[in-house]
DSSP file (Angstrom, degrees, kcal/mol; ACC not computed):
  #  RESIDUE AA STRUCTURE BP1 BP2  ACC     N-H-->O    O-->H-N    N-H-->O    O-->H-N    TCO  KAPPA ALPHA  PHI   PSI    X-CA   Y-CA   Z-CA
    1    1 A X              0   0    0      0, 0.0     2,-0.5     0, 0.0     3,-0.1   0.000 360.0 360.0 360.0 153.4    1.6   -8.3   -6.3
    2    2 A X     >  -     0   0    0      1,-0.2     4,-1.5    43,-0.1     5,-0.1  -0.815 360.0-168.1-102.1 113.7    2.4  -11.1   -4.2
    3    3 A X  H  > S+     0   0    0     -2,-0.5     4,-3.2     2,-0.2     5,-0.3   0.843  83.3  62.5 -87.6 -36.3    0.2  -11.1   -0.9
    4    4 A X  H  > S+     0   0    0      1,-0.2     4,-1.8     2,-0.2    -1,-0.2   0.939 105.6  38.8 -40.8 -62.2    2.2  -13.5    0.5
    5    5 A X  H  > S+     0   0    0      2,-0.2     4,-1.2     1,-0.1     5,-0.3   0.863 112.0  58.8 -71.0 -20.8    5.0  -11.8    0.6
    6    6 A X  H >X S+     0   0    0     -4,-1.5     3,-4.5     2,-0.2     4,-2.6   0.994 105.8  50.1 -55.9 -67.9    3.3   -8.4    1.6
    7    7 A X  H 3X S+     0   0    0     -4,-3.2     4,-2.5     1,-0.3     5,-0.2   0.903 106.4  60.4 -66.0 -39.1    1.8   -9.8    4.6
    8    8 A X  H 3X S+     0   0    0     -4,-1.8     4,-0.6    -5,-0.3    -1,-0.3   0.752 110.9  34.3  -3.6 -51.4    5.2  -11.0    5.3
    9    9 A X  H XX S+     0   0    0     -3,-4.5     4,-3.8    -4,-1.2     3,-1.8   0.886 113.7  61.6 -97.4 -53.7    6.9   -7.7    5.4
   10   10 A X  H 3X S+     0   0    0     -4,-2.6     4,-2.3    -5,-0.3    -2,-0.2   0.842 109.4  43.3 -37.4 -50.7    3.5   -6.3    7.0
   11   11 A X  H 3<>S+     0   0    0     -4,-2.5     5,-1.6     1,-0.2    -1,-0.2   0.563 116.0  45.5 -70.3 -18.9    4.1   -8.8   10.1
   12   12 A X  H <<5S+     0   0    0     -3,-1.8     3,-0.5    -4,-0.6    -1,-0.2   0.538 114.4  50.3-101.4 -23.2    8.1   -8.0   10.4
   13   13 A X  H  <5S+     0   0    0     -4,-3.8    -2,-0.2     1,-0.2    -3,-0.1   0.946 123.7  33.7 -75.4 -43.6    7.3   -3.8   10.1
   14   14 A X  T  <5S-     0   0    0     -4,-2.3    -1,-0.2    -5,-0.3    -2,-0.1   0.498 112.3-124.9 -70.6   1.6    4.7   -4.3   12.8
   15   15 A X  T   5 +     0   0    0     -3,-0.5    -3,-0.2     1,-0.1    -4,-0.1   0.971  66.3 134.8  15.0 105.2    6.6   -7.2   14.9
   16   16 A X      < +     0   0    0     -5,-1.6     5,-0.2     2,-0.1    -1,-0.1  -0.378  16.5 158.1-159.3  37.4    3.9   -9.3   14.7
   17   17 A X        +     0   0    0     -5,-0.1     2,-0.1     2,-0.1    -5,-0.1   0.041  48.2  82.4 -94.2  43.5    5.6  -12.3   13.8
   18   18 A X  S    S-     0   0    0     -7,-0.1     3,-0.1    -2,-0.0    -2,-0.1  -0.221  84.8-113.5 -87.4-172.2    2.6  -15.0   15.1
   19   19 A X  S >  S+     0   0    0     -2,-0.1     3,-0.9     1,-0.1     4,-0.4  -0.056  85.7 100.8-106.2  30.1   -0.1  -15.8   13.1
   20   20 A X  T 3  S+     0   0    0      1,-0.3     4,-0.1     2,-0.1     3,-0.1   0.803  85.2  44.7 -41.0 -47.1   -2.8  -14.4   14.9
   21   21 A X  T 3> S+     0   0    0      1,-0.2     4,-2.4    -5,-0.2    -1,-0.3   0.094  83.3 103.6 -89.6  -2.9   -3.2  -11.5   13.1
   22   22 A X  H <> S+     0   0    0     -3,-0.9     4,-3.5     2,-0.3     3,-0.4   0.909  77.2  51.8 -44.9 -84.4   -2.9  -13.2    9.7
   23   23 A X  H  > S+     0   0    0     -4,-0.4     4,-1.9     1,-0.3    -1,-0.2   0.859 115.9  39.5 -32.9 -84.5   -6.7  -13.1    8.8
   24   24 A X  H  > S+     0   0    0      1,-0.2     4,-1.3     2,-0.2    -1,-0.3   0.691 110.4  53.6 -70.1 -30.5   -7.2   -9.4    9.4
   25   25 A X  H  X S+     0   0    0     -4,-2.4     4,-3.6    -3,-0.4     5,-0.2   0.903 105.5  60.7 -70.4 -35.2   -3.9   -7.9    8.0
   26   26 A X  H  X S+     0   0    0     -4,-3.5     4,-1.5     1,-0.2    -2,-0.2   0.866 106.4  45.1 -17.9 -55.5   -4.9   -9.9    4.8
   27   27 A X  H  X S+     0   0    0     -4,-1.9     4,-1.8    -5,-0.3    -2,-0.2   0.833 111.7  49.4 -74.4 -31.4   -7.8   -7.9    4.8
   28   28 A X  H  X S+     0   0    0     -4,-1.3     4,-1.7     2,-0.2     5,-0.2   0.843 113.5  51.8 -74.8 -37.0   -5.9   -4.3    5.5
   29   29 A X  H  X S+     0   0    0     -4,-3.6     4,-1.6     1,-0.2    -1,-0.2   0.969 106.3  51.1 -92.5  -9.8   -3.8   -5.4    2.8
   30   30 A X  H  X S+     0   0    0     -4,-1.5     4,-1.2    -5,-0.2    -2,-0.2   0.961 113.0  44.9 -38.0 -65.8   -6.7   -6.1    0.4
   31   31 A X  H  X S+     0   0    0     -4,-1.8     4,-3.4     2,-0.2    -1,-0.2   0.763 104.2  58.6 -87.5 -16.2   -8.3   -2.8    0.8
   32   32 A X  H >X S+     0   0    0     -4,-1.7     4,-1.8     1,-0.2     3,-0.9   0.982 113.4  51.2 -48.3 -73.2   -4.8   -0.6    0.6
   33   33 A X  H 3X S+     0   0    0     -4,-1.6     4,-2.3     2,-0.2    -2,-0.2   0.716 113.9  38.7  -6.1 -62.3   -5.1   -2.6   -2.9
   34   34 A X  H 3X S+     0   0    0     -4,-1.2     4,-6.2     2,-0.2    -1,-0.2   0.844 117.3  45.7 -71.5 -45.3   -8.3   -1.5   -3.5
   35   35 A X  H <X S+     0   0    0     -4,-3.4     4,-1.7    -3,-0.9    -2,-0.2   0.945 116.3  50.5 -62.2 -39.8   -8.0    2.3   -2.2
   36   36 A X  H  X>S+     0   0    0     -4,-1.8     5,-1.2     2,-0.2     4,-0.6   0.961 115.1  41.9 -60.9 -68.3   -4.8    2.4   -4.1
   37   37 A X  H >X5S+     0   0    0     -4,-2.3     3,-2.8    -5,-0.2     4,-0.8   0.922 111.9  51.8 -44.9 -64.4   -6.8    0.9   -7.2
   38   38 A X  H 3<5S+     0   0    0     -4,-6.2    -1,-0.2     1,-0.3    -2,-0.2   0.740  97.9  65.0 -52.9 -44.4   -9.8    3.2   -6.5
   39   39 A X  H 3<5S-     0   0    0     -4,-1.7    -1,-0.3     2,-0.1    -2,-0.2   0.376 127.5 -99.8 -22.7 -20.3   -6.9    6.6   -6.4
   40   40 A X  H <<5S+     0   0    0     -3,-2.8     2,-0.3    -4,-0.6    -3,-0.2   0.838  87.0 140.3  71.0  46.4   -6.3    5.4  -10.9
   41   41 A X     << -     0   0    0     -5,-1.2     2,-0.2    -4,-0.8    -1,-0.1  -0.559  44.2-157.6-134.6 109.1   -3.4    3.7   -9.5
   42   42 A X        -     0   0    0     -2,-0.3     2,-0.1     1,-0.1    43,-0.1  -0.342  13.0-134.2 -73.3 148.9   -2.5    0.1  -10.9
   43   43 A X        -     0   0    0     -2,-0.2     2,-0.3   -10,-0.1    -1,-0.1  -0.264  24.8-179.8 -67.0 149.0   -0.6   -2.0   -9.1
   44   44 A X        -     0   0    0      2,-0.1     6,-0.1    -2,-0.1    -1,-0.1  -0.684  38.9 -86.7-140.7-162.7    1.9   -3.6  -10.5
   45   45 A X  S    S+     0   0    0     -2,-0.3   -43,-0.1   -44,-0.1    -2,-0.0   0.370  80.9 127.7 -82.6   3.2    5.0   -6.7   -9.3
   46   46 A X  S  > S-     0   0    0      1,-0.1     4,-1.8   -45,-0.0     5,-0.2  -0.067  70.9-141.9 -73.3 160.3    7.2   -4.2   -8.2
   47   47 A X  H  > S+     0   0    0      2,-0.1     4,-1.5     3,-0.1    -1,-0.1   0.790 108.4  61.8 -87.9  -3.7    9.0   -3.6   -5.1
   48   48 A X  H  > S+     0   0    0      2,-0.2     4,-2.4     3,-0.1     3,-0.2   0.950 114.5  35.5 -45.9 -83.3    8.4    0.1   -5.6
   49   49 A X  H  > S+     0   0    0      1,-0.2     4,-3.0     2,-0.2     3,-0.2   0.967 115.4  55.2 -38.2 -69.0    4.3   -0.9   -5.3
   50   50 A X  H  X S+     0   0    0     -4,-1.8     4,-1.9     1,-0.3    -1,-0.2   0.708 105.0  50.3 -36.9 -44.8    4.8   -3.5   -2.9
   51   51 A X  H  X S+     0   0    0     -4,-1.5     4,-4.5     2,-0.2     5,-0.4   0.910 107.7  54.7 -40.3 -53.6    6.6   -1.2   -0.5
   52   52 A X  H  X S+     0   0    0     -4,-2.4     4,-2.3     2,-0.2    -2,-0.2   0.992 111.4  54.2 -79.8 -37.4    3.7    1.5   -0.7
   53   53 A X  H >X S+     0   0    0     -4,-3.0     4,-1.8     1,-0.2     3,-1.1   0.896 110.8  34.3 -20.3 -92.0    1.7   -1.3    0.2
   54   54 A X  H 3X>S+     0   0    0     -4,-1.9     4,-1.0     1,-0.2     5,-0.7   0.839 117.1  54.9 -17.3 -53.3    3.0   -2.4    2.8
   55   55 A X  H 3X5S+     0   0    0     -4,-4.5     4,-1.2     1,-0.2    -1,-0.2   0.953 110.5  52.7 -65.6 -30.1    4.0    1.4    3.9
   56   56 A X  H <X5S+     0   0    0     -4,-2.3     4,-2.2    -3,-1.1    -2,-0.2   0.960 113.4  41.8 -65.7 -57.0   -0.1    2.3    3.4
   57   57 A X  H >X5S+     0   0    0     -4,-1.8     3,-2.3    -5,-0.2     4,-1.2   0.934 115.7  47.7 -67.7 -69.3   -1.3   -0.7    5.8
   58   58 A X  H 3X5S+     0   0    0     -4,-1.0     4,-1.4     1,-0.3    -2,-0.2   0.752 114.6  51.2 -12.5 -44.0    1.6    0.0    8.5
   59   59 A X  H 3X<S+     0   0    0     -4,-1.2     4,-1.4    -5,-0.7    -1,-0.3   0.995 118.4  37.0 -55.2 -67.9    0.3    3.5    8.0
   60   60 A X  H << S+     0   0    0     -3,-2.3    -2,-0.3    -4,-2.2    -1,-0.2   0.741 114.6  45.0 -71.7 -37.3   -3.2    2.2    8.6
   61   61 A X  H  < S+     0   0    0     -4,-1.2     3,-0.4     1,-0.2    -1,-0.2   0.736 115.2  50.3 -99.3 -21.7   -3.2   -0.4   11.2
   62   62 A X  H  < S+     0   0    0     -4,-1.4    -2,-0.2    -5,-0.4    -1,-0.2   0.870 123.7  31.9 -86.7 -14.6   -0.8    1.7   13.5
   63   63 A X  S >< S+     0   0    0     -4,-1.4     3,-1.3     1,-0.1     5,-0.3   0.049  84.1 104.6-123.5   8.3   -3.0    4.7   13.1
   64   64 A X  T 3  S+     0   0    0     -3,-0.4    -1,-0.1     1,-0.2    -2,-0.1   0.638  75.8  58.4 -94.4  18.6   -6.5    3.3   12.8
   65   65 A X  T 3  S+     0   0    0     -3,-0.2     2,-0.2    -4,-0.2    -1,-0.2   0.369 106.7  57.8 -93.8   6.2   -7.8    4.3   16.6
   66   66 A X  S <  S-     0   0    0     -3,-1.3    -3,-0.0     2,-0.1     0, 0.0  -0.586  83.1-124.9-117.7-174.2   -7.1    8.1   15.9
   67   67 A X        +     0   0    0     -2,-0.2     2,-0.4     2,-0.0    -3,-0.1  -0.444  51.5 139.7-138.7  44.5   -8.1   10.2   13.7
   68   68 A X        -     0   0    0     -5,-0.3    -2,-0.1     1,-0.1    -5,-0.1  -0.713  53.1-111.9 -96.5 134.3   -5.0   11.8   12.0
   69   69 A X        -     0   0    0     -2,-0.4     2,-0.6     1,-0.1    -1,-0.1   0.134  49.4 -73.9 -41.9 159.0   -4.8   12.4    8.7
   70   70 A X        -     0   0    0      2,-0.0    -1,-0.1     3,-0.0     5,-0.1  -0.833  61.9-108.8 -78.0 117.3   -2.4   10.3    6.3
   71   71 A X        -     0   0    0     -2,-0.6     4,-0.4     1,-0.1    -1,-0.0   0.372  32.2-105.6 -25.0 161.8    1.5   11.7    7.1
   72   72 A X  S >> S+     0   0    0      2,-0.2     4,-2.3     3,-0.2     3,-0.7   0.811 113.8  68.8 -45.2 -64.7    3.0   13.8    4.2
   73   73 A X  H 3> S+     0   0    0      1,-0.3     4,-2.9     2,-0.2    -1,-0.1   0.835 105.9  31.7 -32.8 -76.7    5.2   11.1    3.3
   74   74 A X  H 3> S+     0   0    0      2,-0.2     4,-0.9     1,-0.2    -1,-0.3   0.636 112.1  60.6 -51.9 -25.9    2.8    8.7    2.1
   75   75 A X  H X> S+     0   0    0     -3,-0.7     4,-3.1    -4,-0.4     3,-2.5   0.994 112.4  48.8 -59.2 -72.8    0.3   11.6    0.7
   76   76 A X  H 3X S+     0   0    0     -4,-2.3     4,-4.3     1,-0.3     5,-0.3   0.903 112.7  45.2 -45.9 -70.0    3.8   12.3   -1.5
   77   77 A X  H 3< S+     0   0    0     -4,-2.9    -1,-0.3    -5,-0.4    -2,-0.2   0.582 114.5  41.2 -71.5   1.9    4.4    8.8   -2.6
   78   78 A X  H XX S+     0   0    0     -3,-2.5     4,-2.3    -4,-0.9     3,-1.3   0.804 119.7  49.9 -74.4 -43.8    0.7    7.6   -3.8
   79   79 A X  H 3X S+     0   0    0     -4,-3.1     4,-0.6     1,-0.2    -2,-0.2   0.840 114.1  43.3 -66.3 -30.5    0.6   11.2   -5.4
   80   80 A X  H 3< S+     0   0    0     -4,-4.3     4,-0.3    -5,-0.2    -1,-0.2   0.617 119.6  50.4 -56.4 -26.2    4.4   10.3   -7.0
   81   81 A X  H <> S+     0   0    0     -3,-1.3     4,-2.3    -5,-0.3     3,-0.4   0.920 105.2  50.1 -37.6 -79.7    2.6    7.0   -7.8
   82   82 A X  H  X S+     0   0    0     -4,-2.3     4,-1.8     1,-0.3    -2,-0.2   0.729 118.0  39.0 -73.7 -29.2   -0.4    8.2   -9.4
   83   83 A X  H  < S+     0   0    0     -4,-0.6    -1,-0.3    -5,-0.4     4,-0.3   0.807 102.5  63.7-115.0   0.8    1.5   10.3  -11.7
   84   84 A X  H >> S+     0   0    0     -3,-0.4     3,-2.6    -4,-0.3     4,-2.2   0.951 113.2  42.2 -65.0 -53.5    4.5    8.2  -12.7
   85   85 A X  H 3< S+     0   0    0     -4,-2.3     4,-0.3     1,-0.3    -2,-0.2   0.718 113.2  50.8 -74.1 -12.6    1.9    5.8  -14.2
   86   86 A X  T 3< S+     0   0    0     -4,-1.8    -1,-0.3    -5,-0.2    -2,-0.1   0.500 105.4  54.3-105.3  23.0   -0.2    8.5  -15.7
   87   87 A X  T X> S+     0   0    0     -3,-2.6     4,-2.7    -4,-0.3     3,-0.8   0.783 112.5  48.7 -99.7 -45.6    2.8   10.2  -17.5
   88   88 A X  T 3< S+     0   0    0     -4,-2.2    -3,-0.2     1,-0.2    -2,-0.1   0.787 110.3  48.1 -45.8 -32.3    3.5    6.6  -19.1
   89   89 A X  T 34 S+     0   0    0     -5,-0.4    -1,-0.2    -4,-0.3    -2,-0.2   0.486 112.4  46.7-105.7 -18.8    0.2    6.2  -20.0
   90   90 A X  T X> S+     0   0    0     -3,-0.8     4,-2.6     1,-0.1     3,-1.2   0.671 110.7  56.5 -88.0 -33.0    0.0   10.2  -21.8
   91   91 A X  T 3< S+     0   0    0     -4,-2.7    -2,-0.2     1,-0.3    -3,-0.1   0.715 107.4  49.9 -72.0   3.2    3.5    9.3  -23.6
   92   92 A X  T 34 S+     0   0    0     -5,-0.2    -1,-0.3     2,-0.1    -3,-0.1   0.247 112.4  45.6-121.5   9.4    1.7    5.9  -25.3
   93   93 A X  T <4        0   0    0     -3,-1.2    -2,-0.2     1,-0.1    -3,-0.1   0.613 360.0 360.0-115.9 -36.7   -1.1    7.7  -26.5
   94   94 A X     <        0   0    0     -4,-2.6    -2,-0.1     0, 0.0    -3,-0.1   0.611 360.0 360.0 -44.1 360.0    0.7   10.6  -28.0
């Protein structure tokens, strides 16, 4: 996945289009990357991933001074995530 363009999209969903924030939404989108990874879901070039990137820090940076859960939505698309790529991954070992 292209970080470049992720922070990209991250700075035009947030309008945030200095670079102030550069340095630290780098890092939010590293660990979406990582949580994502750590969930058994790889990442891939798509614009399918890249979006739930992006949608996961947006998620994250607009919400990280509360303490609300992650929305339905996003729960639904890592879980849609997580099991398109392990239903590929049962049909190639069968």
């Amino acid at each position: 996945m292209d970080k470049t363009t992720a922070l990209s999209m991250v700075k035009a969903r947030l309008n945030r289009l200095d670079d102030l924030l550069d340095t630290y939404l780098t890092e939010r989108i590293d660990a979406a990357v990582t949580d994502l990874t750590r969930a058994g879901i790889t990442l891939n070039d798509s614009v399918a991933d890249l979006m739930l990137v992006v949608d996961t820090v947006c998620w994250d940076y607009a919400n990280r001074d509360q303490n609300a859960g992650m929305p339905d939505w996003l729960k639904l698309r890592r879980r849609e995530r997580w099991l398109q790529q392990h239903a590929i991954n049962k049909g190639a070992v069968e």
